[in-house]
N, C-alpha and C positions, 0 to 999 in steps of 0.2 A: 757515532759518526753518522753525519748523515750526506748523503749524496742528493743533489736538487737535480732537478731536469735531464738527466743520464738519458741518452740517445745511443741506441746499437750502431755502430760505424763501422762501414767496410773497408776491407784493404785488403791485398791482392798480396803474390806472393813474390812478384817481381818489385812492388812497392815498398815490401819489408827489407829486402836485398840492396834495395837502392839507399833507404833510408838507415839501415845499419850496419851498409855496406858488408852485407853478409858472402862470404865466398862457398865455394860446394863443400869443403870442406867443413864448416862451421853448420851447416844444416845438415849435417850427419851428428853433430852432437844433440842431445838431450836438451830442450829450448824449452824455459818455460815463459808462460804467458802470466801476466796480471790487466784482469780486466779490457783481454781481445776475444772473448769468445765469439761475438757476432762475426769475428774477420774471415773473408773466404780465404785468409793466409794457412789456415788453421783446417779447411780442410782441402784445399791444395797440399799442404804440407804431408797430411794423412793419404790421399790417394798416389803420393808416390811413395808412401812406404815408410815417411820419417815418425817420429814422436813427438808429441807435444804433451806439456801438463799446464792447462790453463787453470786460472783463476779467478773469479767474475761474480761480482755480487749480482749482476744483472739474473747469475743461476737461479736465485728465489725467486725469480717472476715464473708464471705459467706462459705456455705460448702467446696465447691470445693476448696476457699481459704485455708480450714485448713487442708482439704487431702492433699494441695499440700505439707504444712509442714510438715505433717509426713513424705510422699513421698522422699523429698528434702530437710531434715533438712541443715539450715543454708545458702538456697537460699533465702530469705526473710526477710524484715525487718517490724516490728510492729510501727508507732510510734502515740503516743497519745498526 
């Protein structure tokens, strides 16, 4: 598999709500993620106390690596 040009994307947690019409109820379950790590959904979610298990090939980069993506969208290739 390979992944081309993969850019960290943020999203919010009121965002997520709105987009999968999530109710309070539903964010007390067990949520997982594939390939949301960059989302501030995900540590909004954490500072009020829910759980999340993400999933994210972007995890094999080093930091510097994924600053440099935001930095430089679409100088970079991911591949898995």
């Amino acid at each position: 598999m390979s992944l081309t040009d993969v850019v960290p994307w943020d999203r919010r947690l009121e965002q997520y709500e709105l987009m999968f019409d999530l109710s309070p109820s539903a964010l007390e379950a067990l949520i997982p993620g594939c390939g949301d790590e960059p989302a501030r959904f995900n540590a909004e979610m954490t500072e009020l106390g829910h759980v999340l298990i993400s999933v994210d090939p972007i995890d094999q980069l080093s930091t510097e690596q994924i600053k440099q993506r935001v930095s430089h969208p679409g100088k970079s290739v991911l591949r898995l």
